[in-house]
N, C-alpha and C positions, 0 to 999 in steps of 0.2 A: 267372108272368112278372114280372122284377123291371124298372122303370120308373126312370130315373134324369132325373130335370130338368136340363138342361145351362143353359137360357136362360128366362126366363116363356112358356109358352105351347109351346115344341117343348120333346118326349118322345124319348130315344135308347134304344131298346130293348136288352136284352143278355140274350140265352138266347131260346127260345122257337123258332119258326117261321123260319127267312130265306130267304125265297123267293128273291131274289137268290143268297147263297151255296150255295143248294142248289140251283139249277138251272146254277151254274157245276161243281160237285162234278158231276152227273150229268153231263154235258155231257165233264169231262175222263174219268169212267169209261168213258163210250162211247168217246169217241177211244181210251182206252189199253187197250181191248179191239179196235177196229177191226169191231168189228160191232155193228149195229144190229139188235137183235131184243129183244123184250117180255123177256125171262128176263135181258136185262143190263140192259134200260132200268128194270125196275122193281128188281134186286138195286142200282144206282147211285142209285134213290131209296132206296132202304133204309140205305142207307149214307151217303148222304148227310143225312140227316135225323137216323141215330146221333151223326154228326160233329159236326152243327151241336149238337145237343142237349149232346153231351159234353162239345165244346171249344168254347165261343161265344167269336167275336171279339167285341171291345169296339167300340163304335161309332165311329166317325171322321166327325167335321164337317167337310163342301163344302160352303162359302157363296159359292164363285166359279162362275165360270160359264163356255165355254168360247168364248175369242174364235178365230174359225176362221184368219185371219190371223197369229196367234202359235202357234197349235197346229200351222200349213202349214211354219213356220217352226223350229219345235221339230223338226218331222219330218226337214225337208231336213238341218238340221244334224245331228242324229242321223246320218241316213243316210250324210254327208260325212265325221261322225269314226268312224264302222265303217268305212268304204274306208280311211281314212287310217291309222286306227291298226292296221287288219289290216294294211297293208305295211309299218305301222313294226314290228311284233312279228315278221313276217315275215324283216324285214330284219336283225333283234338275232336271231332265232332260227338263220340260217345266217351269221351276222358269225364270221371267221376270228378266232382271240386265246381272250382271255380271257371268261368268262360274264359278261353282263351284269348290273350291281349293279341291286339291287332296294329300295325304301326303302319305309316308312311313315309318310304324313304323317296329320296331323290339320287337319280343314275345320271350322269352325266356321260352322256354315251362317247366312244373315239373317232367315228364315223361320221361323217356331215351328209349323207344323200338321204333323201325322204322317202325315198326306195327301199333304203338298208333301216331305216328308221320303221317304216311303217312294220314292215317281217318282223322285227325284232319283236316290237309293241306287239302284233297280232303271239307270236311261237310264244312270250311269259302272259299272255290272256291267257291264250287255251289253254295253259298247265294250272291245274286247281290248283288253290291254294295264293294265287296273287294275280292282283288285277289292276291295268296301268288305267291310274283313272283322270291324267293328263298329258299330254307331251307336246313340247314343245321345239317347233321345227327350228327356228331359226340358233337354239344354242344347242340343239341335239339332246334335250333332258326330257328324261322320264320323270314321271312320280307313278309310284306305286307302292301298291293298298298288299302287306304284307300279314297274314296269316299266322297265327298259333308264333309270337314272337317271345322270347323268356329273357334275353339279355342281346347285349351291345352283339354277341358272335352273331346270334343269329340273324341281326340286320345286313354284315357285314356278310353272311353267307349267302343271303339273299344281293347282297349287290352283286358278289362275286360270281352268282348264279348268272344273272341278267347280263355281267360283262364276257359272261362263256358262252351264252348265245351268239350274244355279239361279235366271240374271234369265229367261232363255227360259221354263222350266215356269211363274214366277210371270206371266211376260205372256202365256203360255198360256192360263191357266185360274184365275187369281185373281180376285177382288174388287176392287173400286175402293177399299173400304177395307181389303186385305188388300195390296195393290199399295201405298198409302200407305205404310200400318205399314213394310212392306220397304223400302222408298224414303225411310224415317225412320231406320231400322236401319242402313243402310248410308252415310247421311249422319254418323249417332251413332259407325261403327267405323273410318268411312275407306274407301277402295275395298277394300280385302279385308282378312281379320284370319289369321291364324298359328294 
């Protein structure tokens, strides 16, 4: 097992054993079997534990913690832009005329964790209507595939969208000095960057 020191004192493991990752792997074998019986449950450890062996994720740092208040909050709004943006794609999907323009912007996120990176990218997938179709960890940038676009506002509403996840998931579940840091970055870029 190879050991990499991230900090003095905490050890991130990479290869080996991941209980975590292997009991999520079983767990979706069973679901994508739909039966529960010894001969799947133990072929999804088997597989599971080839997986984790073969292809070891690299470890990712939580040093936040989850405040339930901004997680209730992260939620609702989620929940509010899937209702919204499913009747806005709805509405661009049977709109008489012409097909609706589609654009590519780039987000420049204020966050630097691959943690807070990946949440953000996953919460603007699952909301129809735009889909991150790269991101790149080491400068923190999105690109995304923008839906039903008519002029310069509505890129800019879409960014602005993408940067309001971004303050939500950070007062979700960040650190009081990871909340800082953001809260320094975003004083350093302005309310949003391009």
């Amino acid at each position: 097992m190879t050991e990499i020191v991230s900090r003095p004192g905490r050890h991130l493991r990479r290869g080996g054993f991941q209980p975590r990752t292997t009991t999520a792997i079983v767990i979706t074998w069973l679901l994508m079997w739909g039966d529960l019986s010894w001969a799947n449950l133990i072929n999804g450890f088997l597989i599971a534990i080839a997986v984790t062996l073969v292809f070891p994720l690299p470890s990712i740092e939580f040093d936040g913690r989850p405040h339930p208040w901004g997680v209730l909050k992260l939620a609702a709004h989620f929940v509010a832009d899937l209702v919204v943006s499913s009747v806005q794609v709805s509405m661009a999907a049977f709109r008489i005329g012409p097909p609706p323009r589609n654009a590519i912007i780039e987000v420049r996120l204020h966050c630097r964790s691959d943690f807070y990176l990946t949440i953000i990218a996953e919460l603007v997938c699952l909301v129809p209507g735009s889909v991150v179709i790269e991101a790149r960890r080491r400068s923190s940038v999105l690109y995304i595939h923008v839906l039903d676009v008519r002029s310069e506002d509505d890129l800019e509403r879409a960014r602005a969208g993408v940067f309001a996840v971004e303050g939500r998931v950070m007062h979700a579940l960040a650190s009081k000095q990871e909340l800082a840091a953001y809260a320094t970055s975003i004083a350093a870029s302005g309310s949003s960057r391009s």
